[in-house]
C-alpha positions as CSV (number, residue, x, y, z in Angstrom):
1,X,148.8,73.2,110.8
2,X,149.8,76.7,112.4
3,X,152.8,75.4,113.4
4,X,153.5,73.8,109.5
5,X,152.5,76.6,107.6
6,X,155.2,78.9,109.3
7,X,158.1,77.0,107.7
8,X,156.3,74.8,104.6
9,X,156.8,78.0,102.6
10,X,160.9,77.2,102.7
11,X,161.1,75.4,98.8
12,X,160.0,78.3,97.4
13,X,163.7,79.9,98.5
14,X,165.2,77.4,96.2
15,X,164.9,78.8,92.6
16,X,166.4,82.4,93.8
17,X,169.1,80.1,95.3
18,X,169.6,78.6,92.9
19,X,169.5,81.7,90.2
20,X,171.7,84.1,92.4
21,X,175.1,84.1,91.4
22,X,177.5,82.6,93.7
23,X,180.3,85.4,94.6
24,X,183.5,84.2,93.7
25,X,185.5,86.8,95.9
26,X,184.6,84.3,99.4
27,X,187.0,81.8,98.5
28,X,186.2,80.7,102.9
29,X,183.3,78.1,103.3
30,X,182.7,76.4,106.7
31,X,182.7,72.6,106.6
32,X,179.7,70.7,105.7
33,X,179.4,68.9,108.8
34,X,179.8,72.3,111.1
35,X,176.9,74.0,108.9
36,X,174.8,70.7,109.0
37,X,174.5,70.8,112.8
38,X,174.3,74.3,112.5
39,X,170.9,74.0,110.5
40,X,169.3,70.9,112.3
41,X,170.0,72.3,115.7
42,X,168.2,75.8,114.7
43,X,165.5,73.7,112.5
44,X,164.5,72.1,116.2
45,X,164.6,74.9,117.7
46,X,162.4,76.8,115.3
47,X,159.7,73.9,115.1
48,X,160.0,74.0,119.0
49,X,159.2,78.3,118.6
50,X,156.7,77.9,116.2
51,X,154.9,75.4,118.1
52,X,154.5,77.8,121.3
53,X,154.0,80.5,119.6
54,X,150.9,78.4,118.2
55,X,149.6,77.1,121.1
56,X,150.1,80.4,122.9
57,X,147.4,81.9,120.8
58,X,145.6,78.8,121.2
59,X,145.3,79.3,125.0
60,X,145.3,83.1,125.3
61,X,143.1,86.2,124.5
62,X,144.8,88.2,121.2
63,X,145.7,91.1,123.4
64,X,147.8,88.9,126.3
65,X,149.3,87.3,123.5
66,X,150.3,90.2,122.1
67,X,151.4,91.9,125.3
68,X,153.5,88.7,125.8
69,X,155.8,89.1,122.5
70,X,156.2,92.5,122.9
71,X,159.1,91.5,125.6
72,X,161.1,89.6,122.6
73,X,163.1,92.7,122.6
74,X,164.2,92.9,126.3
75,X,164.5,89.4,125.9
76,X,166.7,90.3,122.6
77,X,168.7,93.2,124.6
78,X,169.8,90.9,127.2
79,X,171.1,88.0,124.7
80,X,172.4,90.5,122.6
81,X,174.7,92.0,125.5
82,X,176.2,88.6,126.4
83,X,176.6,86.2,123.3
84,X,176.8,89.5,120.8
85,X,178.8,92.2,122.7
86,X,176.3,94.9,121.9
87,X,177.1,98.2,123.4
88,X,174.0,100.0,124.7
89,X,174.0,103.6,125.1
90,X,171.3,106.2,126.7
91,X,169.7,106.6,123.0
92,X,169.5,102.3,122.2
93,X,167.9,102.0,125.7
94,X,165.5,104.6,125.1
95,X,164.6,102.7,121.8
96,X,164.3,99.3,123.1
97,X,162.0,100.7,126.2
98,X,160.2,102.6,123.8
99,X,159.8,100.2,121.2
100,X,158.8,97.6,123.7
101,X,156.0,100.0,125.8
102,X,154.5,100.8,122.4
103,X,154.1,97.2,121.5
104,X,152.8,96.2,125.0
105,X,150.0,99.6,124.9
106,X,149.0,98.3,121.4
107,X,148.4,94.7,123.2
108,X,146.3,95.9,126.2
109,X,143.9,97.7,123.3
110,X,143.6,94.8,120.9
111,X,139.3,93.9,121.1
112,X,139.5,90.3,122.5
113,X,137.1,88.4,124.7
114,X,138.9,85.4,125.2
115,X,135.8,83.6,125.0
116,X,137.3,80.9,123.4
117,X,140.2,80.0,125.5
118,X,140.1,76.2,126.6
119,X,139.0,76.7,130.2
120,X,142.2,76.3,132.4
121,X,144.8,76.5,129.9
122,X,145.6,80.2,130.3
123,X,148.5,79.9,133.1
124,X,150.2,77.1,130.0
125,X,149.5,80.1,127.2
126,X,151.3,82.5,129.1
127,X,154.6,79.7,129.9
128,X,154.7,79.2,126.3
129,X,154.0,82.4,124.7
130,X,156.7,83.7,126.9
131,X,159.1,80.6,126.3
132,X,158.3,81.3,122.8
133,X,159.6,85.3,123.1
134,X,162.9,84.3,124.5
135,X,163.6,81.2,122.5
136,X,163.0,84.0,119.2
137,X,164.9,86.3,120.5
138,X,167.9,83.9,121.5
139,X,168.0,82.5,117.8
140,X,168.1,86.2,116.2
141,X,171.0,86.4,118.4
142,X,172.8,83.3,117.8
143,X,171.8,83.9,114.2
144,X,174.1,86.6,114.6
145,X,177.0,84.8,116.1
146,X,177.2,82.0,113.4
147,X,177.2,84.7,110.8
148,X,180.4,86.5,112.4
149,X,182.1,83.0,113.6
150,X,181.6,80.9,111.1
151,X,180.0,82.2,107.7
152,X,182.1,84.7,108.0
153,X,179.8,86.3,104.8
154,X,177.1,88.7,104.2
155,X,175.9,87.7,100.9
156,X,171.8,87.2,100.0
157,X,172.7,83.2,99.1
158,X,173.9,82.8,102.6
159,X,171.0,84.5,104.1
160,X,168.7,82.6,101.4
161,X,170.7,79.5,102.5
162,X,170.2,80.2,106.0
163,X,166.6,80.4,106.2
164,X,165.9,77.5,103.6
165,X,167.4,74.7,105.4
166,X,166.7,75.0,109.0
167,X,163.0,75.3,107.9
168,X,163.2,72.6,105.9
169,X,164.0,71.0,109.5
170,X,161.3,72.6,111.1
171,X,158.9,71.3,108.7
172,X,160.1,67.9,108.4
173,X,159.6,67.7,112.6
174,X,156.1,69.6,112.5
175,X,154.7,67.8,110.2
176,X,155.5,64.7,111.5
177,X,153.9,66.1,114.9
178,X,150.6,66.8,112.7
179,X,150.9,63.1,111.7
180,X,151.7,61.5,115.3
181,X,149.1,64.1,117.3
182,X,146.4,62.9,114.9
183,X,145.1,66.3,113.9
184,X,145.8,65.4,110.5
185,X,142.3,63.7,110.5
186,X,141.2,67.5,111.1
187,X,142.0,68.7,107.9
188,X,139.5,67.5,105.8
189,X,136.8,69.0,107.8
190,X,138.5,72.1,108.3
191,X,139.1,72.8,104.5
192,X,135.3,71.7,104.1
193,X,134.3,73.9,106.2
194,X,135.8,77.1,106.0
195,X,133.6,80.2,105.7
196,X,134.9,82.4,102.9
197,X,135.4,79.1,100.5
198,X,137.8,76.5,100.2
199,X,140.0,78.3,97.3
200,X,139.7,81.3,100.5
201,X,141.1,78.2,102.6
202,X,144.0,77.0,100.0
203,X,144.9,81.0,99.4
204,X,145.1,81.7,103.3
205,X,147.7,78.9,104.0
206,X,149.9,80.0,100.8
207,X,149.6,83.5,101.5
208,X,150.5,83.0,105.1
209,X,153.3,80.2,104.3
210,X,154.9,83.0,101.6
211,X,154.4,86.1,104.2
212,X,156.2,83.9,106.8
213,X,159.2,83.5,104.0
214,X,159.4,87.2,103.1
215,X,159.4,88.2,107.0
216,X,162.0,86.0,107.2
217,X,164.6,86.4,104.6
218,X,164.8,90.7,105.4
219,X,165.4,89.3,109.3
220,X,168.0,87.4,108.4
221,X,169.4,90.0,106.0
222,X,169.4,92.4,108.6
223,X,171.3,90.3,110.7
224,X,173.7,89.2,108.9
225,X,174.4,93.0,107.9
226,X,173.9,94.9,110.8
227,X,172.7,93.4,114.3
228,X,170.2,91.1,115.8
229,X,168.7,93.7,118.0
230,X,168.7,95.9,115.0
231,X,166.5,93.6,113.4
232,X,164.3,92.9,116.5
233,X,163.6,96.7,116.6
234,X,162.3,96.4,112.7
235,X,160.2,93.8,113.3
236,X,159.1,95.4,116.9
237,X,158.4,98.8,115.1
238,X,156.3,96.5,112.7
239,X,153.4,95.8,115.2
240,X,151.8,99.6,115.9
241,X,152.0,100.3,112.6
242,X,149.6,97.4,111.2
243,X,146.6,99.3,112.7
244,X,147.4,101.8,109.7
245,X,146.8,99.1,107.2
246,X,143.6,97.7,108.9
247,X,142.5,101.1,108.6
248,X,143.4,101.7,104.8
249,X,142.4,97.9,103.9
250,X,139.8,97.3,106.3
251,X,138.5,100.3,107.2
252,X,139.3,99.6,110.9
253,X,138.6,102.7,113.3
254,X,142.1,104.7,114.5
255,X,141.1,105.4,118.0
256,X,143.8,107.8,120.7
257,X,145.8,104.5,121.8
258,X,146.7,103.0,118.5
259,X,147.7,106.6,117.6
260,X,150.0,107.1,120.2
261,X,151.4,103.7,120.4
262,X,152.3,104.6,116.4
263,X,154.0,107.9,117.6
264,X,156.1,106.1,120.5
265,X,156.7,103.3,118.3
266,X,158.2,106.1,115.7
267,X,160.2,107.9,118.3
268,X,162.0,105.0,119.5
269,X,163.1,103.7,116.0
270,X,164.3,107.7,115.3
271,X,166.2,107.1,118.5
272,X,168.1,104.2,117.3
273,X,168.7,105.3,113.8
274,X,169.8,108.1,115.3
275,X,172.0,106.6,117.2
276,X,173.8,104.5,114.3
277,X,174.2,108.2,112.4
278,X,176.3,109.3,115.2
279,X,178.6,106.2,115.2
280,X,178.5,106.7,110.9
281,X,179.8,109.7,111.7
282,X,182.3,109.2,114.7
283,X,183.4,106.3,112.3
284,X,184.3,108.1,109.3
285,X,186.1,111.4,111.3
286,X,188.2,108.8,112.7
287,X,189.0,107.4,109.4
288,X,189.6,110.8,108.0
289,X,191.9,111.6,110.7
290,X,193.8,107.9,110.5
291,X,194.4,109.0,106.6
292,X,195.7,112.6,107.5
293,X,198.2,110.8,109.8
294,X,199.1,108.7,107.2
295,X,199.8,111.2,104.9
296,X,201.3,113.3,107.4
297,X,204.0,110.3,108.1
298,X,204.8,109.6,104.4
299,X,205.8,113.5,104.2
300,X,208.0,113.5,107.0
301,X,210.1,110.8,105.3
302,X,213.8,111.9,103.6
């Protein structure tokens, strides 16, 4: 059901889809059959993520887990280097380190006993939570690719489009896992028996299936628009800065590591913001100075 929930919430992308206006300017469109792999291969894929990620929880103690995901984004800087081309200067590498160290302190200080862990499966929690980290990462990345190679767009029904039908996939294969596994018998008892209620139990799944959705669509949109890794460092900087909520929501205490993991977490984003400001602005001198020469070369005509 962990594994379901993180792409059931897919139908609800439709209606925008459907509502957005379709821009008339792309006249390009891949063919169907090239975009149909496209989405079944990365609907497998996902359903194969989700289903790690799942079990990797499963098996392991919520701060190893979390310690585990933090290296999506060296995983994300090596994929981006080959299949994207991404340059990496001193001020990107001191993000991604950054990013990733903050992420990893926050994990060693997450409160977990792991008194719950299925006795010998924490060598296969650690396999698959890492599997899980690289196989992410490599789809941001080749998410990437098929945006510049073959959409060849940047508009929000493409990126609507794009997360829609691969999940659709992912469902379709997860939930016919649920059914072959057996664990569908579960179900029952564990809407039944669910502490806070079961409208608490029905609310939990839609809020998360929604929540997974949202997450998402603005990865995908970042993508499409700027970079993978860009994205990866969003969703990275994401993770220290939760404690903030559980504090403002759930009165959760702020103690000196969550604090500083926030702070690194913040330097390393200003790092790589900073970093796109100075290729804004290299970008637009040298477009200045192309339209001086321009000008320059239409006055020196008889």
């Amino acid at each position: 059901m962990a594994t379901v929930i993180q792409s059931a919430g897919a139908p609800l992308l439709l209606p925008p889809l459907l509502l957005i206006p379709k821009n008339s300017s792309s006249v390009f469109r891949p063919p169907l059959h090239k975009i149909a792999i496209i989405y079944i291969a990365f609907g497998l894929v996902i359903a194969g993520a989700n289903l790690m990620y799942s079990y990797g929880l499963l098996y392991l103690p919520v701060s190893t887990y979390s310690l585990i995901c933090a290296t999506q984004l060296g995983f994300n800087s090596i994929f981006s280097y080959f299949i994207n081309k991404q340059k990496f200067t001193s001020l990107i590498s001191n993000s991604v380190v950054l990013l990733t160290f903050s992420a990893a302190l926050l994990g060693v200080n997450s409160d977990s006993t792991g008194s719950n862990i299925p006795k010998g499966k924490y060598p296969l929690g650690f396999v698959l939570t890492l599997g899980a980290s690289a196989t992410f990462s490599l789809l941001v990345s080749l998410t990437q690719l098929v945006f510049e190679k073959v959409i060849k767009d940047q508009t929000l029904s493409w990126v609507l489009e794009f997360q829609m039908y691969p999940s659709i996939v992912s469902t379709l294969v997860t939930v016919i896992g649920l059914f072959m596994s057996g664990e569908w018998k579960g179900i029952s008892e564990e809407y039944e028996g669910f502490k806070t209620g079961k409208a608490s139990y029905v609310l939990t799944l839609v809020g998360t299936a929604v929540s997974w959705q949202v997450f998402a669509v603005g990865l995908i949109g970042l993508i499409s628009v700027i970079s993978s890794l860009f994205a990866n460092v969003i969703s990275t900087l994401g993770l220290p800065i939760v404690p903030i909520f559980a504090v403002i929501l759930f009165h959760d205490g702020m103690n000196g590591v969550k604090v500083v993991a926030m702070l690194i977490a913040i330097w390393g984003f200003l790092s790589y913001i900073y970093q796109h400001y100075l290729d804004g602005t290299k970008a637009k001198k040298k477009e200045e100075e192309d339209g001086r020469k321009d000008i320059n070369q239409v006055a020196s005509l008889p």
